[in-house]
C-alpha positions in Angstrom: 100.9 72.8 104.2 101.4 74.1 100.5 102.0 71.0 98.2 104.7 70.8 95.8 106.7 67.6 94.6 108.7 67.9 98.0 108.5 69.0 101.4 111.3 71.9 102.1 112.8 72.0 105.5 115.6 74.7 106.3 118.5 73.7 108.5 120.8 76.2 110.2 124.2 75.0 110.4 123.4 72.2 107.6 127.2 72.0 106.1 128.7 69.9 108.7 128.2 67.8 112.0 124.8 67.3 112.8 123.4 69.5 110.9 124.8 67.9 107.3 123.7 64.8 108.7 120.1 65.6 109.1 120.2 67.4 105.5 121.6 64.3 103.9 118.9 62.3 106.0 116.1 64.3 105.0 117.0 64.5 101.2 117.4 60.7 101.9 113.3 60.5 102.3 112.4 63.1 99.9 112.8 66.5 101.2 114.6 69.5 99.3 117.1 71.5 101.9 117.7 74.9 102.3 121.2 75.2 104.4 123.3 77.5 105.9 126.8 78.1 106.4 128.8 80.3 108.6 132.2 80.4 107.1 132.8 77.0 105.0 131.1 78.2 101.5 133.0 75.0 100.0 131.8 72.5 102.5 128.1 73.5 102.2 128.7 73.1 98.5 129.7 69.7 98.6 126.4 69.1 101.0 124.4 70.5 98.0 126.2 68.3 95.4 125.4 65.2 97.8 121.6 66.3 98.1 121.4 66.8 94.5 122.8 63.2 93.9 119.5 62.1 96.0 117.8 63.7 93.6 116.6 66.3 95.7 117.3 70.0 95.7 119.3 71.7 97.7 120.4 75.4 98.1 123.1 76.9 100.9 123.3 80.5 102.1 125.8 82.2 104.3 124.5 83.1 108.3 126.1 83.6 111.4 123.2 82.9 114.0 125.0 85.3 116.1 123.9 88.4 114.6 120.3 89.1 114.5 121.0 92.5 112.8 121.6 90.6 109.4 118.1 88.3 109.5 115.9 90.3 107.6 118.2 90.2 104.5 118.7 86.3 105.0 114.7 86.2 104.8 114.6 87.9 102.1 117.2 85.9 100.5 115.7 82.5 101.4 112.6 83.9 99.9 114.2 84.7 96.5 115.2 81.1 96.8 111.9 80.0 97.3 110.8 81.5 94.3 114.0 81.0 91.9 114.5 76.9 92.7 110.6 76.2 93.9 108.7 78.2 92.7 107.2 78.8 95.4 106.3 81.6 98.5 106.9 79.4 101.6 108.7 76.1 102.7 107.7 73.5 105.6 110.2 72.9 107.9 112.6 75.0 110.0 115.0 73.3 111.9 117.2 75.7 114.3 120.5 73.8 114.6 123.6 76.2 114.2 125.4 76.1 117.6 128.6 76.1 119.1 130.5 74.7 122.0 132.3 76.7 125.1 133.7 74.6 127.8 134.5 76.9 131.1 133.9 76.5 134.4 130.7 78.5 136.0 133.8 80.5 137.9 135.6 81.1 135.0 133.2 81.3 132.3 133.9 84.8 131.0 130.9 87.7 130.1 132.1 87.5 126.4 131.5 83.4 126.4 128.3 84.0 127.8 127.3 86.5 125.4 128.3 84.9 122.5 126.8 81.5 123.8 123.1 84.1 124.3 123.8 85.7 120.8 123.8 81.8 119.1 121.8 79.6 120.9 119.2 81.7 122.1 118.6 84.8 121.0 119.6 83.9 117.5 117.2 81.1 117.2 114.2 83.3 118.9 114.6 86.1 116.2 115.4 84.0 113.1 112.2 81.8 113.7 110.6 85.4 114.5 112.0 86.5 111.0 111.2 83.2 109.1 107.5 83.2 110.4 106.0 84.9 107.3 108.0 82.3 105.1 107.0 79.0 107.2 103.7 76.8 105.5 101.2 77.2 108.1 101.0 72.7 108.9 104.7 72.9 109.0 107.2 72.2 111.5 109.9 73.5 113.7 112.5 71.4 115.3 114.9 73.3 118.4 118.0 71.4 119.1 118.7 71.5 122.3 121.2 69.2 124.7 121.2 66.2 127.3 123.1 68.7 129.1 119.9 70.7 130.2 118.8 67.4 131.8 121.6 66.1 133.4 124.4 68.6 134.7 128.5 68.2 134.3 131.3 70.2 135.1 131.8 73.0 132.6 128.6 73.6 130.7 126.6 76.0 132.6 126.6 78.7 130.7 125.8 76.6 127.6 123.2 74.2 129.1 121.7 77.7 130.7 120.7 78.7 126.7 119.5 75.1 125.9 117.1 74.8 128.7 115.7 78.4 127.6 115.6 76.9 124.0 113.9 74.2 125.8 110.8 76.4 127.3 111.0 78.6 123.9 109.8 75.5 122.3 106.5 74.9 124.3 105.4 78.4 123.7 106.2 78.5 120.0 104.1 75.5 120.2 101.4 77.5 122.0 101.2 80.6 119.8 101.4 78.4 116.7 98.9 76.2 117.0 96.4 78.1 115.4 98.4 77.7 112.2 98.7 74.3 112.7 102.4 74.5 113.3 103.8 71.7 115.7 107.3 72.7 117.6 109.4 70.0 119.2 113.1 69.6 120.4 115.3 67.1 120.2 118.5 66.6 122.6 121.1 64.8 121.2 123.4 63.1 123.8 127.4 62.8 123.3 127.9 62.5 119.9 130.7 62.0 118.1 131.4 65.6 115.7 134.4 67.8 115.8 131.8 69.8 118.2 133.5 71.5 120.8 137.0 70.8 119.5 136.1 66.7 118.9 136.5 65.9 122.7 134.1 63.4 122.7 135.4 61.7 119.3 139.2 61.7 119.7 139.4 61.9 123.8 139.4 58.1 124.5 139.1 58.2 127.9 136.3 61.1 128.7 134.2 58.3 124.8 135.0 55.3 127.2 133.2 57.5 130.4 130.8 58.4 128.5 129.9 54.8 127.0 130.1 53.6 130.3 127.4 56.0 131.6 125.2 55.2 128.6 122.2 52.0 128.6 123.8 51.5 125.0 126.6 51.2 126.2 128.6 53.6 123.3 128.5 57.1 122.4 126.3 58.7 119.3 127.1 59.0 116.4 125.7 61.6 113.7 123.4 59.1 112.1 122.0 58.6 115.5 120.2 62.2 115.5 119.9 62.9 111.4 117.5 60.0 111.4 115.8 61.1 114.7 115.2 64.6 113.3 114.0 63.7 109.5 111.9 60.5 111.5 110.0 63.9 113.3 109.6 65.9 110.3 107.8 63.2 108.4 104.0 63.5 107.9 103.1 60.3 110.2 104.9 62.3 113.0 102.8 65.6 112.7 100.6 64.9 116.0 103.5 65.3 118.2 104.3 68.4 119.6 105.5 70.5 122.2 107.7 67.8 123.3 110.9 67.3 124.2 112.8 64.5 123.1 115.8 63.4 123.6 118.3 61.1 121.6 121.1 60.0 123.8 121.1 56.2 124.2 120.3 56.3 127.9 122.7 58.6 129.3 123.0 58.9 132.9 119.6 57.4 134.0 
C-alpha cells in the first residue's frame, strides 16, 4: 500500500445514513475520505466540515451509482483529487455503499423497480470498482455492503435482496482476481438499522422496530454507529488477513 500520513478510503453514498457514519468513523481513527453524493451537495459539505474538524481530510463529489455511463469522468475526477489534496496517484480503500430501498411485493414489483434496483446495487458497484481499479493501492481494500436480507427472506424485498446476494458472490471473486495485488474484498450486512432508509420504516414504525427487536439476540434494532464502527474496524491494518468473507452486523437477527 503507498504510504502517506493517512490511509484514503472512498465511500459511495458517504453524505448520510450509513454511509456518513462510516466516513465520520473512519476519520475518527485516522483515515482521509473521499465521498460522494447524489443530490444533497450541502449535506456532503457539512460531512467534510465534520471530517476536517477530526483533523482529517475530506473531499465530496457528485455520483448517481445508477449510471455507469458517467464513471469514467468520476475517475478521472477522483484522480485530480488525489493529486490536488494528496498529492498522490492512488488511495486505499473503496467502500461501495450508495444504495436505495424499494419495498414491493415479488407480484407487484414492477420491471422499472427492478431495473433501477440492477442499475444501483449491482451493476453500478461491478463497473465503478471496474473503473476505480487503476486508482486503488495495490494492499488496499474493498468493502461491498450488502443486507441481512440475502440471508434471511421477508415479504417485500426480493427484488432488492436478489442484487445483494449477487453483490454477495461479486465479492468472493473480486477477492479471487485481486489477490495477486494483495487486495482483500469483504462484505458486510448490516441488519435493521435505524436511517431514513427506505422512507425511515424501521426508525419511526414502532410496531414493525418492536418486531424487529423482538426477533433480534440483542434484543433492539441497529443503529448507524453499529455498522460505521464495524466497517472502519475492517479497513484497519490489523484486519488485512481477512478476506473474501462475509460478514454480517445485525445483532442476531432471526437465528
Amino acid at each position: 500500500m503507498t504510504t502517506s500520513q493517512h490511509p484514503i478510503a472512498l465511500i459511495t453514498g458517504g453524505s448520510r445514513g450509513l454511509g456518513r457514519n462510516a466516513a465520520l468513523h473512519l476519520a475518527r481513527s485516522g483515515v482521509d475520505v473521499i465521498l460522494t453524493y447524489r443530490s444533497r451537495a450541502e449535506e456532503a459539505q457539512a460531512v467534510v466540515a465534520e471530517i476536517e474538524a477530526m483533523g482529517a481530510k475530506a473531499v465530496a463529489l457528485p455520483l448517481d451509482v445508477g449510471r455507469s455511463q458517467d464513471f469514467p469522468a468520476f475517475a478521472q475526477a477522483v484522480r485530480e483529487q488525489l493529486r490536488s489534496h494528496w498529492g498522490r496517484e492512488d488511495f486505499d480503500h473503496l467502500v461501495n455503499n450508495a444504495g436505495i430501498g424499494v419495498h414491493a411485493a415479488f407480484a407487484e414489483t414492477s420491471e422499472a423497480q427492478f431495473d433501477e434496483l440492477v442499475n444501483v446495487h449491482l451493476k453500478g458497484p461491478f463497473f465503478l470498482t471496474q473503473a476505480l481499479l487503476p486508482l486503488l493501492a495495490d494492499g488496499g481494500r474493498i468493502l461491498n455492503i450488502s443486507s441481512g436480507l440475502a440471508r434471511f427472506a421477508l415479504p417485500g424485498y426480493a427484488a432488492y435482496a436478489t442484487m445483494k446476494g449477487g453483490i454477495e458472490v461479486l465479492t468472493r471473486y473480486l477477492a479471487k482476481e485481486l489477490g495477486a495485488r494483495g487486495i482483500a474484498v469483504n462484505t458486510v450486512a448490516p441488519g435493521a438499522i435505524e436511517t431514513d432508509f427506505g422512507g425511515g420504516a424501521v426508525r419511526d414504525n414502532a410496531a414493525l422496530n418492536g418486531l424487529i427487536a423482538s426477533q433480534t439476540a440483542l434484543g433492539r434494532v441497529g443503529l448507524p454507529d453499529d455498522i460505521g464502527g464495524v466497517i472502519a474496524s475492517l479497513l484497519q491494518p490489523q484486519n488485512g488477513w481477512i478476506n473474501a468473507q462475509r460478514i454480517e452486523a445485525s445483532g442476531g437477527m432471526f437465528l
